[in-house]
Every structure is written in structure tokens, then in C-alpha cells.
MDTraj code that builds the backbone (N, CA, C; nanometers):
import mdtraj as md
import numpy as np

residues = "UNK UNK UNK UNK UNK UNK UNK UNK UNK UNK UNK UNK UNK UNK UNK UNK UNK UNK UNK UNK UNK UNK UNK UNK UNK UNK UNK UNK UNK UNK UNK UNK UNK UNK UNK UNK UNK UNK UNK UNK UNK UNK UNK UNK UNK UNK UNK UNK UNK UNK UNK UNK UNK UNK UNK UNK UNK UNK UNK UNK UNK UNK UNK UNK UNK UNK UNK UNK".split()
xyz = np.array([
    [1.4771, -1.4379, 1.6562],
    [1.4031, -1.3783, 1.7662],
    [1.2539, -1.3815, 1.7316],
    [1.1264, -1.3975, 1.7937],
    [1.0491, -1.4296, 1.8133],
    [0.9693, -1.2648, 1.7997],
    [0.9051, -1.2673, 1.6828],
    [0.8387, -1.1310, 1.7144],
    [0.7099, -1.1210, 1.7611],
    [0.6408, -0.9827, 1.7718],
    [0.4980, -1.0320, 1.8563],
    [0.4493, -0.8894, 1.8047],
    [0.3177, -0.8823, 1.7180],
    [0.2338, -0.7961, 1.7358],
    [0.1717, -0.6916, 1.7944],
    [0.2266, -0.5631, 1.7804],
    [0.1621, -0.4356, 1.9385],
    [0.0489, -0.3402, 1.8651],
    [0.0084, -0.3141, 1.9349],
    [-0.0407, -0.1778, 1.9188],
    [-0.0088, -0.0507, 2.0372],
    [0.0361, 0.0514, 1.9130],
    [0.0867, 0.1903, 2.0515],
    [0.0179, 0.2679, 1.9653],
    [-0.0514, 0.3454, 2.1044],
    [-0.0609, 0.5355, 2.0829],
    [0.0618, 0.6400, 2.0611],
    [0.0424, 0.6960, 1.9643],
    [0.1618, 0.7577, 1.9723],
    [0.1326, 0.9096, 1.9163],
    [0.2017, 1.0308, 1.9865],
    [0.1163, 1.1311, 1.9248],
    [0.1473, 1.1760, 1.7987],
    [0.0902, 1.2630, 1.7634],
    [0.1268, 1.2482, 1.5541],
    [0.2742, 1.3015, 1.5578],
    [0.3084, 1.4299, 1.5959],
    [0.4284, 1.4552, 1.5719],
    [0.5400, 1.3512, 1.6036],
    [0.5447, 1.2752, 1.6492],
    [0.6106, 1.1731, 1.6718],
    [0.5598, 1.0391, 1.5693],
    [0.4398, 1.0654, 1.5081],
    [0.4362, 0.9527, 1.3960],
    [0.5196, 1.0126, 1.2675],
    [0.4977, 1.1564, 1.2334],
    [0.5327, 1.1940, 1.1153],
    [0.7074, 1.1787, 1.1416],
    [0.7441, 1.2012, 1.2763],
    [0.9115, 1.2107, 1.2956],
    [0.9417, 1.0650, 1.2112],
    [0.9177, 0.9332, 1.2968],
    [0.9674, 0.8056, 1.2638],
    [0.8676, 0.7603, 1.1321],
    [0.7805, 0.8182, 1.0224],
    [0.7757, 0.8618, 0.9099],
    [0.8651, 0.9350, 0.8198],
    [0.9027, 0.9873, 0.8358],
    [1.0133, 1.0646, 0.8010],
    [1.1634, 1.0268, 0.7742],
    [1.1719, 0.9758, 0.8804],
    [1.3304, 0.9004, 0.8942],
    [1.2585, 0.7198, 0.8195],
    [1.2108, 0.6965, 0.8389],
    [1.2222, 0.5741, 0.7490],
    [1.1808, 0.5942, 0.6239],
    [1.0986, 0.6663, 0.5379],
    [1.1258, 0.7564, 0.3815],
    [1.2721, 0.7672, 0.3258],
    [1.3462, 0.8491, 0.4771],
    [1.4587, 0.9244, 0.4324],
    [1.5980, 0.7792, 0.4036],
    [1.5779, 0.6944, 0.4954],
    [1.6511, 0.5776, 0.5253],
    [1.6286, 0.4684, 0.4258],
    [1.5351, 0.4608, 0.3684],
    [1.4774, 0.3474, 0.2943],
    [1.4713, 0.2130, 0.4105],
    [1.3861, 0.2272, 0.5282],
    [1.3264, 0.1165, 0.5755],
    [1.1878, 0.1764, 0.6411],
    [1.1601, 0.0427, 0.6902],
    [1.0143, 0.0115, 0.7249],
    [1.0241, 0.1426, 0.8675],
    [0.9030, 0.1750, 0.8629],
    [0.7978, 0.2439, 1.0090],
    [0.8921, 0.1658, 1.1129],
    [0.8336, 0.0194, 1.1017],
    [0.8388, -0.0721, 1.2263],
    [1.0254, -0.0519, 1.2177],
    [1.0731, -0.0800, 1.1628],
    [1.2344, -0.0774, 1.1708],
    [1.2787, 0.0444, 1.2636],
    [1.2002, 0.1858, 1.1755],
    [1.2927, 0.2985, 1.3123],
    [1.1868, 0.3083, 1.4160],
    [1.0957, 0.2191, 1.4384],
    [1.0606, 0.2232, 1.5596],
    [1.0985, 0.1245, 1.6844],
    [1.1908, 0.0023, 1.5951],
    [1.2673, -0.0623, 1.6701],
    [1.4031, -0.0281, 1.6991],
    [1.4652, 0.0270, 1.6390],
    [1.5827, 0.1173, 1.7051],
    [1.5485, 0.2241, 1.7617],
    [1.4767, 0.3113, 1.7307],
    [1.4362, 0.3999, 1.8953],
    [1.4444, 0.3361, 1.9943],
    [1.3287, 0.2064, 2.0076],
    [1.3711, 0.1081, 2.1592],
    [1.4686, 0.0946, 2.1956],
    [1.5677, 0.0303, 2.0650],
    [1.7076, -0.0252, 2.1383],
    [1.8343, 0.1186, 2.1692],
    [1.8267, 0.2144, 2.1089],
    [1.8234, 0.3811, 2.1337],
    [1.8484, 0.3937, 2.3334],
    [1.7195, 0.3346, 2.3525],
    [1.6145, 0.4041, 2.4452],
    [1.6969, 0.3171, 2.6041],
    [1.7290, 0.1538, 2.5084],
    [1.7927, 0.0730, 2.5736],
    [1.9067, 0.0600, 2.6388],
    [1.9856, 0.0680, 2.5354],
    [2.1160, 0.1509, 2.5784],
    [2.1277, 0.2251, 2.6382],
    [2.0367, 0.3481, 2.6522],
    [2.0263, 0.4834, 2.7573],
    [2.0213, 0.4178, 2.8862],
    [1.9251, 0.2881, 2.9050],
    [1.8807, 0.2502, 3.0363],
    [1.9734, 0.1648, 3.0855],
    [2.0575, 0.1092, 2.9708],
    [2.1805, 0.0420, 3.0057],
    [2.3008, 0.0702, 3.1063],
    [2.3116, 0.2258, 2.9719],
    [2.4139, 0.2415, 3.0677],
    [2.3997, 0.3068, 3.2023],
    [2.3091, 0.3560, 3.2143],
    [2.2739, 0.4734, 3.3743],
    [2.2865, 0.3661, 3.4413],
    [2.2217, 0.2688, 3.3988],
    [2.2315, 0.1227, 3.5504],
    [2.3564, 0.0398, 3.5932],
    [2.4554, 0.0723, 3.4091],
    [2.5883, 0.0592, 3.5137],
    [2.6255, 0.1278, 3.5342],
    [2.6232, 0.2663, 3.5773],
    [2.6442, 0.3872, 3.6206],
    [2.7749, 0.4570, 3.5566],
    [2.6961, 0.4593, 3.4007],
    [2.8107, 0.5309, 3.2906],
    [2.7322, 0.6150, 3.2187],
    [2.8185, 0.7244, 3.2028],
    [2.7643, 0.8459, 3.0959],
    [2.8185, 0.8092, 2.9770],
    [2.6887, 0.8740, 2.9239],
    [2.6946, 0.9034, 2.7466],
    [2.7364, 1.0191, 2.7291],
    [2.8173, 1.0276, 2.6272],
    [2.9225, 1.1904, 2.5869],
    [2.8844, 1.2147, 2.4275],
    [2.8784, 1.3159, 2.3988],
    [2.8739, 1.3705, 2.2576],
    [3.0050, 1.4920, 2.2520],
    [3.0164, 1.4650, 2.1552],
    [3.1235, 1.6302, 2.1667],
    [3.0584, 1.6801, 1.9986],
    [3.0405, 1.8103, 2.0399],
    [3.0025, 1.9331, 1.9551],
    [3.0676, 1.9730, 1.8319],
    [3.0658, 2.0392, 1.7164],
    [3.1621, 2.0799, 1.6215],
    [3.2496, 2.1788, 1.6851],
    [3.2298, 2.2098, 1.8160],
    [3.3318, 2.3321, 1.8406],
    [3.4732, 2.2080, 1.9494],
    [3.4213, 2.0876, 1.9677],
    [3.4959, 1.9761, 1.9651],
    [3.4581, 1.9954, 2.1853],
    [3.3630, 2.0468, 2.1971],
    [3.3253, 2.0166, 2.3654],
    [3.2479, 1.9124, 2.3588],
    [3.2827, 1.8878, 2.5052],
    [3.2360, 1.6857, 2.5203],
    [3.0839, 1.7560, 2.6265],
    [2.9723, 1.6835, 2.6417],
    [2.8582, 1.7136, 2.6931],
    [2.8154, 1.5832, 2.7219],
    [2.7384, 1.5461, 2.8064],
    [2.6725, 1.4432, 2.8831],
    [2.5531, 1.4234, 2.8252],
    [2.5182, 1.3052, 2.7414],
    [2.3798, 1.2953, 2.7473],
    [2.2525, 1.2671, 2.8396],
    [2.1635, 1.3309, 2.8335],
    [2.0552, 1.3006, 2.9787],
    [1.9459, 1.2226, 2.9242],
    [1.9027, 1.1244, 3.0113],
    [1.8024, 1.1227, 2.9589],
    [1.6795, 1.1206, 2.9832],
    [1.7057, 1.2277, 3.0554],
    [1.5479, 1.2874, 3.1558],
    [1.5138, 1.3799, 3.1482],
])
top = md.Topology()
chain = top.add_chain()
for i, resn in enumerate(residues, 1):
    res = top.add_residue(resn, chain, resSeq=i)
    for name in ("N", "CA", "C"):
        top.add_atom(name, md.element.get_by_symbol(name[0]), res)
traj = md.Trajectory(xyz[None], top)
């Protein structure tokens, strides 16, 4: 795949977050900032084929993810 150079604003608490998780992960900035996208993708995926995302809880209840 063909990569390409960006520049984003991003506000700090959200730099130190995906700081954080790539420390904790042992990869690059740019790495968990490319799975957030694809994260982000999937979200947009599925609403457009008009499917919910489910989590279920430790008390074992199923919940809908939103993503709005």
C-alpha cells in the first residue's frame, strides 16, 4: 500500500492518549494512530450496512456501541 505523508492538529490530551498506548504496546505513534482510523472505519462500516456493534459487560449485558 502506498503511503503518503500528513500533517494533523490534534489536541494534546489526545496526543498523550495515542502516546501512551504506543509506549505501552511497543509500537510506533503513527501505528496507533493508524488503527484508530481503521477503529473509526469499521464504525462507519458497519452503520452503512445497517449493523450494530455489541459489547457485553463483566456483569455479561450486551450494549450497543454508538458512535455519536
Amino acid at each position: 500500500m502506498a503511503m503518503k505523508k500528513i500533517t494533523v492538529n490534534l489536541p494534546e490530551d489526545q496526543v498523550e492518549f495515542l502516546q501512551k498506548i504506543a509506549a505501552e504496546e511497543h509500537v510506533t505513534f503513527t501505528d496507533v494512530l493508524r488503527r484508530s482510523i481503521n477503529s473509526e472505519k469499521f464504525f462507519v462500516d458497519q452503520e452503512k450496512n445497517k449493523r450494530k456493534v455489541l459489547v457485553e459487560d463483566a456483569d455479561h449485558r450486551i450494549r450497543e456501541v454508538m458512535r455519536k
